[in-house]
N, C-alpha and C positions, 0 to 999 in steps of 0.2 A: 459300939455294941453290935454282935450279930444275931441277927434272927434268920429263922428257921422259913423260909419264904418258898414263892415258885418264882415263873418265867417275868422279867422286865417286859412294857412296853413295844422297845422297840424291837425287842429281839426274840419274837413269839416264832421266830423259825429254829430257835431253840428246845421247841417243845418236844418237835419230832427228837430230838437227842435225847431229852430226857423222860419222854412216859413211853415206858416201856410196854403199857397194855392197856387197852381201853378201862380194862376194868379192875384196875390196882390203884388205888388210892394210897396217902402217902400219911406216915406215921412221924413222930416226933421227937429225939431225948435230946434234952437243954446239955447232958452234959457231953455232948460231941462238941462243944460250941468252942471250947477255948484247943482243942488235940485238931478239928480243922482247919481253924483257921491259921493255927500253928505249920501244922503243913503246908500251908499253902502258899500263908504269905508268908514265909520266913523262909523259904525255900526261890519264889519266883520274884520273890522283889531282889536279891542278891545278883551284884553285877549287872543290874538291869540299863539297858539305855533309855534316859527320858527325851533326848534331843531327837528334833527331827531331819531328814535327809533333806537339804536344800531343793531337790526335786520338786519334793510333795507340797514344800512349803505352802504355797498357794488353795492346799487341799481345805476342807472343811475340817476331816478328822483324817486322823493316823491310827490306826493300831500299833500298838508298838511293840505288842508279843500278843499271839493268840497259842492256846495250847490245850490239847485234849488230851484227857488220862482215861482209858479204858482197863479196868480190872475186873476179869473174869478169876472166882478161886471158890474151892469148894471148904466154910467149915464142917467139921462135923458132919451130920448129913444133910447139912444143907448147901447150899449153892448161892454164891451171893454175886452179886454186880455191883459195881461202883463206878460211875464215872464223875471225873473233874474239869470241869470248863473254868479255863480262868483266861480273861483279858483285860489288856492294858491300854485303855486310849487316851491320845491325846486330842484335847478340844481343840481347835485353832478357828475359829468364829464362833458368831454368837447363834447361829442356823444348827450347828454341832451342839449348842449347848443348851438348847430349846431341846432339842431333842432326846439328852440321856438324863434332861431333868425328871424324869419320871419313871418308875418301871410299874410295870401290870402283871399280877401273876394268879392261875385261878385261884378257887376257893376250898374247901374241903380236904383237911389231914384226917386220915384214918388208919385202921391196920383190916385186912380182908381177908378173906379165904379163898388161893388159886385153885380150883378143885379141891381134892380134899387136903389141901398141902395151904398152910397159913403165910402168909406174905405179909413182911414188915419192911415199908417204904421209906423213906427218912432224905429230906430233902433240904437243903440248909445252902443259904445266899449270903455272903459277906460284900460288906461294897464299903470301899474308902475313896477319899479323892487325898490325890497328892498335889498339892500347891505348887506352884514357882520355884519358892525357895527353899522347899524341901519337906517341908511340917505337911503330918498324914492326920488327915481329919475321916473318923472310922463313924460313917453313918449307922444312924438309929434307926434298924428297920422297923424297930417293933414300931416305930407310931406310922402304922396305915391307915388308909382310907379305906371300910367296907361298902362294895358295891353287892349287888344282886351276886353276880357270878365270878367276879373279882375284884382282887383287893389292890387301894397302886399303893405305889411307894415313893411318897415328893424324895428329890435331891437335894438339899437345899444348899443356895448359898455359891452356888456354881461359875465356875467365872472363865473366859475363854484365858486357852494355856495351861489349865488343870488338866491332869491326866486321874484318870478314872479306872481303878483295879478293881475286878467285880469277880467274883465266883462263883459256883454254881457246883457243889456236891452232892451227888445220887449214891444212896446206898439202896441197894434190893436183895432180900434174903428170903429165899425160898425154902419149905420146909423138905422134908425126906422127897426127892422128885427123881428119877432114874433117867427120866427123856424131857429136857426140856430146850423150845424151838426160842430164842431170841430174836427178836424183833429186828429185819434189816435195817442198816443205817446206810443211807447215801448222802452225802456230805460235798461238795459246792465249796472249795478253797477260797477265792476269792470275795470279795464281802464289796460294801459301797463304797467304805475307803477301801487305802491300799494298806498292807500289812508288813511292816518290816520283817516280823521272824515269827514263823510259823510251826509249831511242834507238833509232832502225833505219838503217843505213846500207847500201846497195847502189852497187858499181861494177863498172858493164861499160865495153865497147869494143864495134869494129865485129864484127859477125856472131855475137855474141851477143845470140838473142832471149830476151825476158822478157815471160811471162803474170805478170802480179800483181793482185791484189784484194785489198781489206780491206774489213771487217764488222764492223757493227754499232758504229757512231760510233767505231772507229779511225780515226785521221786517213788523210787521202788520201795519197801517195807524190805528191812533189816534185821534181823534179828542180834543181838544185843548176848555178853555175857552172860547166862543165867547166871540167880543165884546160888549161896551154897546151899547143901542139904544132902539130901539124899538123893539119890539115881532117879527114883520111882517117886521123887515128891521134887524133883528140882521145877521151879517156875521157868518160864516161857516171857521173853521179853523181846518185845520189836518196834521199832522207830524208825520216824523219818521227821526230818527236818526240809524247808522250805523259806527263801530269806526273797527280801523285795517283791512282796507281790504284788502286782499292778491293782487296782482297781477294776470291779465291773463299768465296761461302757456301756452306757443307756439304751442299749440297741432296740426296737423294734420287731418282731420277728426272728426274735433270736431264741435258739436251744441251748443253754448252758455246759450243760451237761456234754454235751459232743465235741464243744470246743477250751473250753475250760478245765485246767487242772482242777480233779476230785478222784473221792474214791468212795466204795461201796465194800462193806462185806456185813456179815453174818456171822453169829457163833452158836452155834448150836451143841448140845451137853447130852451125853450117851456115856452113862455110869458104867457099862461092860458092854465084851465083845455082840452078844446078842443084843441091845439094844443100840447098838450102830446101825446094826442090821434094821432095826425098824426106825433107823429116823426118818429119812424118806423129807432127806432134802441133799442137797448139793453137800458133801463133806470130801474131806479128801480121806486116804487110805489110813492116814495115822493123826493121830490127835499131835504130833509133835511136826505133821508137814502145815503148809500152804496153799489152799487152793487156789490160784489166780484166774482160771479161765475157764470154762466152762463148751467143752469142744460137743463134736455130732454125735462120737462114742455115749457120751454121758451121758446128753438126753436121751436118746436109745435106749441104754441099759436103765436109764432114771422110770421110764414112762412107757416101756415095755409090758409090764404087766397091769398099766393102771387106766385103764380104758377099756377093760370089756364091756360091752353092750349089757346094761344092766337096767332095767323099767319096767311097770306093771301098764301095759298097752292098752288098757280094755276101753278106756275111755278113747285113746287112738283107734282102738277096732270099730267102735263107736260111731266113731264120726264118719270113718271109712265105707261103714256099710251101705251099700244101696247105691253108691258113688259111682259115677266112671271118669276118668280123666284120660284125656288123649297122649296122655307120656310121662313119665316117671317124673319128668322135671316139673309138672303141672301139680303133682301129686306131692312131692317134697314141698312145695312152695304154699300147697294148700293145707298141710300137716304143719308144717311152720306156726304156720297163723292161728290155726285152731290151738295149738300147745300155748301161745301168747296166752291166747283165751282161758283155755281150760284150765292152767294151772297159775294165770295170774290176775288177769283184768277179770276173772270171772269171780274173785275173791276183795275186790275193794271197796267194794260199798260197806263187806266187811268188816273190814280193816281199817275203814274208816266209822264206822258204827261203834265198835270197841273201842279204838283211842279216844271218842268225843264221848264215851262214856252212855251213849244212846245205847246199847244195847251190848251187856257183856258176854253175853251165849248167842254172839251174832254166829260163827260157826255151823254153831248146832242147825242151823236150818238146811244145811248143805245134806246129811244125810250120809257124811263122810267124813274123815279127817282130809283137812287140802291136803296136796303136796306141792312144796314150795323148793326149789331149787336157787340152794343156797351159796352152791359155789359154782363157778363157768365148768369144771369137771364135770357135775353131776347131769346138766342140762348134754352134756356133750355124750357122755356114757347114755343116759335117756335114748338121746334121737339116735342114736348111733343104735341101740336095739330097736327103734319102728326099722331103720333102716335093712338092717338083719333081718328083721320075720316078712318087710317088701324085698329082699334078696335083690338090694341098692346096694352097691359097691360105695366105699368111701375112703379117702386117706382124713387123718390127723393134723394140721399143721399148726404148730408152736412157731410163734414170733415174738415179737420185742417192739413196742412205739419207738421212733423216731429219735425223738427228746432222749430216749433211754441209753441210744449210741447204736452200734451195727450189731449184727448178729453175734457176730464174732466176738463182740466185747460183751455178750450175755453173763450174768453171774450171779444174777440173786434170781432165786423162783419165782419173787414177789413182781419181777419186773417181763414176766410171760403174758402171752394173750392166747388164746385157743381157739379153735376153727375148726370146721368141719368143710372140708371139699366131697361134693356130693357129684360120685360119675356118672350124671346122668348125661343124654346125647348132645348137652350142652352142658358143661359140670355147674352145678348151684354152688355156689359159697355162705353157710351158715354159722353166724355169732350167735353168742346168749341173748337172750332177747330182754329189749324193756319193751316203755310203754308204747314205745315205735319205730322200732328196730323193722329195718326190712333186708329181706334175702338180698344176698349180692350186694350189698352195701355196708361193708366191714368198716371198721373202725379207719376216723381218713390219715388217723395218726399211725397205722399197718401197710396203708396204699403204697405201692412201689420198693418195699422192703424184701430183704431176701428172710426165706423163713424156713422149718424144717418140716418136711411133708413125709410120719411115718406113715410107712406103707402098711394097709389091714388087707391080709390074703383070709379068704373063707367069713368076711364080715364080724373077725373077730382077733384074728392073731395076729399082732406087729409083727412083720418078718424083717424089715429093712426099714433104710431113711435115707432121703435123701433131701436136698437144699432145691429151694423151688422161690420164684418172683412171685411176689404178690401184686395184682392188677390191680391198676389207679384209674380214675375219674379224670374228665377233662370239663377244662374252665366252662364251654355248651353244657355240659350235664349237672353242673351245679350250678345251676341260678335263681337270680334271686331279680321277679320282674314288679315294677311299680307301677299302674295307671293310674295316673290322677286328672280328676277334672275339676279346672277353677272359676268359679263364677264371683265376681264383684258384686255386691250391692249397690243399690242406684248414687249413693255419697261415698262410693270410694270406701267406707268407715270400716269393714271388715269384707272377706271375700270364704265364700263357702269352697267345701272342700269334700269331693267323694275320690275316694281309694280305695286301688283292688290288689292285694298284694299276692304273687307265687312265688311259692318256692321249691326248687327240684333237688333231689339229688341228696351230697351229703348238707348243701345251702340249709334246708330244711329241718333237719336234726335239732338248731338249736335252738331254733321257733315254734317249733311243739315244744321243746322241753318249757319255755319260758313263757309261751302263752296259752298254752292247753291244759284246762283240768279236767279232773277224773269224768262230768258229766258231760264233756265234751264228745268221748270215745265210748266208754263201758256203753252206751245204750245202744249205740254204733254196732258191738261187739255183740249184745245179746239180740240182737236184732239177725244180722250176720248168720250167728252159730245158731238162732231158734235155742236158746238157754235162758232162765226167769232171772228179772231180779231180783235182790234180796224181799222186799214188800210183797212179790207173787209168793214167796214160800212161808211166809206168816200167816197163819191160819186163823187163828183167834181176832175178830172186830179189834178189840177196844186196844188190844196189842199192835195191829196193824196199824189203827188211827193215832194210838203216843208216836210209832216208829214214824208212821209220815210225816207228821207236824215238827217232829225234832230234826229228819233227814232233811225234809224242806227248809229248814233253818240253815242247818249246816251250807247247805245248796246256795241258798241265798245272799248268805254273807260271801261265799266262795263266789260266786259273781260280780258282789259288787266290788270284792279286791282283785279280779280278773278286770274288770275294766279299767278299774284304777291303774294298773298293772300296763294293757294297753294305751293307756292316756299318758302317763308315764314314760311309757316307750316313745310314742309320737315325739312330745315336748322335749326329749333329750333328741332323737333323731335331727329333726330340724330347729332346734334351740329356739323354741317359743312355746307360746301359752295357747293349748286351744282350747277352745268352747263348745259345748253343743255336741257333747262325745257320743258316740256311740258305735257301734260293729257288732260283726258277725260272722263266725267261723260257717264256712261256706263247703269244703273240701277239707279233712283231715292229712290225706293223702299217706296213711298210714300201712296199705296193703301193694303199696307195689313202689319198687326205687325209682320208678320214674313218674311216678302218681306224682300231682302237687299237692302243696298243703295252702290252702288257699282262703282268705278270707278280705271281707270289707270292713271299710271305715268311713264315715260322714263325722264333719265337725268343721267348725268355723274358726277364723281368726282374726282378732281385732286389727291392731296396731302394727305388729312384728314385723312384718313384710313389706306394709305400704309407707310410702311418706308423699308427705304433699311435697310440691313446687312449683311456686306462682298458680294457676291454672291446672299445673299438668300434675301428675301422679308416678312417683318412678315403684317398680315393682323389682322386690329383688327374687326376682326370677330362679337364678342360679340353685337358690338355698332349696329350690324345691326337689330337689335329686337328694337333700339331706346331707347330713356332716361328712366331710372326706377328710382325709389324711393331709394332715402341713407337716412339711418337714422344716424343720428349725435350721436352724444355723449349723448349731453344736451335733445334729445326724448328718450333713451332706458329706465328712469323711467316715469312711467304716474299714476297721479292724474284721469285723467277722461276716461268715459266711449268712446267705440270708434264709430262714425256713420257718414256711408257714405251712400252714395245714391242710388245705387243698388247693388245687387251682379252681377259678370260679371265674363268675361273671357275674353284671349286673346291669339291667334296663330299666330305663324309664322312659315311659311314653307321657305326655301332659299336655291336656290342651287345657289354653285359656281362651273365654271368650272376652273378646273386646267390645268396652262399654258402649252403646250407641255414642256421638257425638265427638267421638277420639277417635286416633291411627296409633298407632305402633311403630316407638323407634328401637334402633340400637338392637335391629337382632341379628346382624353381621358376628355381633358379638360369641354368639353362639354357636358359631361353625367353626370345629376343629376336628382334625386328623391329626393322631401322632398314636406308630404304632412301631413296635418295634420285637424281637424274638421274646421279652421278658411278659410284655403286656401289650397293651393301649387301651385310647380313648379317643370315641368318636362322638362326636354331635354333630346335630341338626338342626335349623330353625326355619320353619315357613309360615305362612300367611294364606289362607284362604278360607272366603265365605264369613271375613271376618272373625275367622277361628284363629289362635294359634298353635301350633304342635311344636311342641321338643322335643325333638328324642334325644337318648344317648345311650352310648354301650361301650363299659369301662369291664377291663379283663386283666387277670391274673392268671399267663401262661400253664404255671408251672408252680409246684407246692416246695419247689428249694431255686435257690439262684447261685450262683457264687459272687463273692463282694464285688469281681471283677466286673458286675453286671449292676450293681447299685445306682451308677450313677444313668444306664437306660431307664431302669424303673422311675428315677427321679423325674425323667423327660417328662411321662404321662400324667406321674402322679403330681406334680406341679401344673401340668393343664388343668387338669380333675378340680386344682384346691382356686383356682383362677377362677375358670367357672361358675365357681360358689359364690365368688365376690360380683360377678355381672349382674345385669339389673337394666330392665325394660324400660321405657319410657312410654307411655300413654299421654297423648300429646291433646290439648284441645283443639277441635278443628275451629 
């Protein structure tokens, strides 16, 4: 039997294939049930191979056909999508078979309205297993398990050497629409196993256009006999095939995308010649070509007219008045910060008043409608008009993250970042901003990339472009510094623990996002700009006294799952259990990229670190720098090139005191140097006054390496994971 389902368990990186729109739910008819699966399997099980290639033998699983069906066709006047995912694995252990025992797929079929145009979704999963000996056992989806937000689906009865044919049919039908944008797909050939035979099929019709590229010796895209009909309704058909694919290796630090066979496109639908004209994306010249590439020309002409300087300044003039700054660049930097405020952090309390349902005309006390800038464009256009009426020069630059591949291989719009170079006597470099975004500290996944810098003559006309480096950070500017100091109890039984942690640079970024909440900064901020908070603008007592007692709720529990949060961090940091928690955000370090964001911690710990012996006491020392990097067996050879996300560093400074009646052995242990172009790692150990101090300072050169350089890195990072294993001796005198 088949039912009408969503995405399996293990393959929820399916979903990106199949939901075309956050806000399109999916609808139902029983009688598609026996014409798909007709199609599908009576079509791809013919000629199929079950055996596997003596190679892989050894593998967990095989695919033994993966293959995607893309159908773009217009009926009537609507517009419809389809696509068909069907594969074919074969189990070969019981680790493989543990894991397609189950699939997960969300909850809610519906039919909705995409604008004023109705959207009918239809979703339908077939799953058989084929036995040994040849007998096809056609699972029963309909008996699921309902959870809260999904529903699974047991396999049962699964046995290693079964192969598993599963499908996955998208039907999407839009009603009368003239412009509609499809949702980019970036697709990742490769999978965990390896794949004997890999298909891609694509079908369009007239006035659907198609951007496609593929990467890195994926085969090129074909186009294929149309079929028959007429001139002006003939279908558009193209494929590519792909056979032996290796498997993902486990790498660490790996970009997929850059080195791995995949491809990426788009299709986007413009019913006539004027509304080509407004789609205002990437297309090529005719609905019957292919775009592959996406060169300087294009952007140019693409984003030529879409960045005039457009905002209502007044609340910028605002701020400005009365001001003086000693240089344009003091003044950008200070307008930044204020926009953070004004149009974001100065609306959260808000925004959190309304969703906890504390207050639903929380708004209303502003005295305005906010403005919320909703896409990196508009914030970009914004400052780009204060910048106009301070008659500050700026260029535009468009780039591409890392992960994405090179400039050169740019093709979907979805995969651009935006940026503002600011020419002042030192240029500023300005992103969109969150809740602690700082000037000159771009995205570190942009740092050292090449990117496209249009040229703005008179503070508003693109006249040119041209290709410009983006500046990177080094391993000093990104740190991340530990002091800790350790004191023993007088039995040895647990040892206290005060810590002061910083972080600079881009280090930083994901220690606020991870440990700072909103009451951490917003008061920071209204303090800062002289702007009230929400509770000052409440005028009425008895209104003001509900709003505190409920905000103070809110607050409350938001603390104690922030400490939780930090306690949590610690106990995974250094794999134990502490006691006696508590900290304090100390420096947000929010207003400037070399500010730190800095905070303390106090808290004890039992057991974990000490053990008795005879008399003495050993301390394992090492663990106090926290978890490092072991490389296993199965990583000391590498296939791929290596890229991580910034370069950085890291220190720890620690003294322990030693207990009256003891000496300290084993701290030769703690002296090493190994350094070399990729990294290093250095420590220290001394004695004095009865104190001891550790130090150490472990670095990551550079944010890419080439493999040729893996096995340097492994020098250090093998010292690093050594380290962690040493362990003091506290001796009795």
């Amino acid at each position: 039997m088949i039912s009408k389902i969503k995405l399996p368990k293990h393959l929820m990186f399916l979903m990106f294939f199949i939901l075309v729109a956050t806000n399109i739910t999916y609808g139902q008819k029983k009688k598609n049930k026996p014409t798909i699966s007709d199609k599908i399997w009576n079509t791809t099980t013919k000629n199929k191979i079950n055996t596997v290639p003596e190679k892989w033998k050894g593998e967990s699983a095989v695919y033994l056909s993966k293959s995607l069906n893309y159908t773009y066709n217009r009926p009537h006047n609507s517009i419809e999508y389809t696509k068909i995912v069907n594969h074919r694995v074969k189990l070969l252990d019981q680790a493989a078979v543990s894991e397609f025992s189950e699939f997960k797929y969300p909850k809610d079929n519906s039919y909705v309205a995409y604008g004023t145009s109705k959207v009918t979704k239809t979703i339908t999963i077939g799953v058989k297993i084929i036995k040994p000996d040849g007998k096809e056992v056609i699972v029963d989806t309909d008996e699921s398990i309902e959870g809260e937000d999904y529903n699974k689906i047991a396999i049962p009865n699964l046995k290693k050497g079964d192969i598993i044919d599963y499908f996955f049919h998208t039907n999407v039908i839009l009603g009368e629409n003239d412009l509609y944008h499809y949702e980019p797909v970036e697709i990742l050939i490769p999978d965990d196993y390896p794949i004997l035979d890999y298909k891609f099929v694509l079908n369009t019709e007239k006035d659907f256009f198609i951007t496609f590229g593929t990467y890195n010796n994926a085969p090129s895209l074909e186009k294929t006999t149309p079929e028959a009909g007429k001139k002006r309704d003939k279908k558009r058909r193209y494929i590519f095939n792909l056979k032996d694919v290796e498997k993902i290796d486990s790498n660490r630090w790996f970009f997929p995308y850059v080195e791995l066979p995949a491809y990426k496109f788009q299709v986007n639908f413009a019913r006539t010649g004027k509304y080509e004209k407004r789609a205002y994306a990437f297309i090529p010249e005719e609905s019957g070509m292919i775009k592959d590439k996406i060169i300087k020309e294009d952007i140019f002409n693409f984003y030529e007219d879409k960045f005039r300087p457009v905002g209502k300044l007044s609340e910028v003039k605002k701020f400005l008045k009365d001001k003086t700054f000693t240089s344009n660049e003091e003044k950008v930097k200070a307008v930044f910060y204020y926009i953070r405020h004004a149009y974001f952090t100065n609306y959260i309390e808000a925004i959190l008043a309304y969703q906890s349902k504390i207050m639903m005309n929380s708004f209303a006390y502003y005295g305005k409608n906010p403005i919320f800038f909703q896409e990196d464009q508009e914030f970009i256009k914004f400052f780009a008009a204060f910048l106009k009426d301070e008659k500050i020069d700026y260029d535009i630059l468009i780039g591409t993250k890392r992960y994405n591949g090179t400039l050169e291989e740019l093709l979907l719009e979805s995969n651009i970042d935006f940026l503002l170079k600011v020419n002042t006597e030192t240029p500023v470099l300005v992103q969109s901003f969150n809740h602690f975004s700082n000037v000159n500290l771009i995205d570190p996944l942009l740092e050292n990339t090449n990117a496209y810098a249009l040229k703005v003559t008179d503070r508003k006309y693109i006249e040119n472009i041209e290709t410009v480096k983006l500046p990177s950070t080094t391993d000093k500017e990104n740190n991340s510094t530990n002091k800790l100091n350790i004191n023993f109890t007088n039995d040895f039984s647990s040892i206290n623990v005060k810590k002061q942690s910083y972080y600079k640079g881009q280090s930083k970024i994901n220690e606020q996002k991870n440990r700072l909440n909103f009451y951490d900064y917003i008061y920071e901020d209204y303090k800062k700009f002289k702007t009230k908070p929400l509770i000052d603008r409440i005028k009425r007592k008895k209104e003001k006294a509900k709003f505190k007692k409920e905000f103070d709720a809110v607050i409350s529990k938001s603390k104690d799952d922030q400490k939780e949060n930090f306690e949590n961090i610690i106990n995974s940091e250094y794999d134990i259990k502490v006691k006696n928690y508590n900290y304090k955000i100390n420096e947000t370090g929010r207003f400037d990229k070399n500010e730190a964001f800095i905070f303390s911690e106090e808290f004890s710990i039992d057991n974990d670190l000490i053990k008795k012996a005879g008399k003495n006491y050993l301390l394992e020392a090492g663990k106090l720098i926290g978890g490092q990097v072991e490389i296993k067996d199965n990583e000391r050879a590498r296939k791929n090139n290596i890229y991580m996300t910034y370069a950085r560093s890291f220190d720890n400074n620690i003294t322990i005191s030693i207990p009256d009646g003891y000496t300290a052995q084993g701290l030769e242990k703690f002296n090493i140097n190994i350094e070399n172009e990729t990294g290093g790692f250095n420590s220290k150990a001394v004695v004095k006054d009865n104190m001891i101090t550790i130090t150490t300072h472990k670095y990551y050169s550079n944010n890419y390496e080439p493999k040729e350089n893996w096995s340097k890195m492994i020098d250090f990072l093998d010292a690093v994971y050594q380290f962690t294993q040493e362990k003091i001796l506290f001796k009795k005198l």
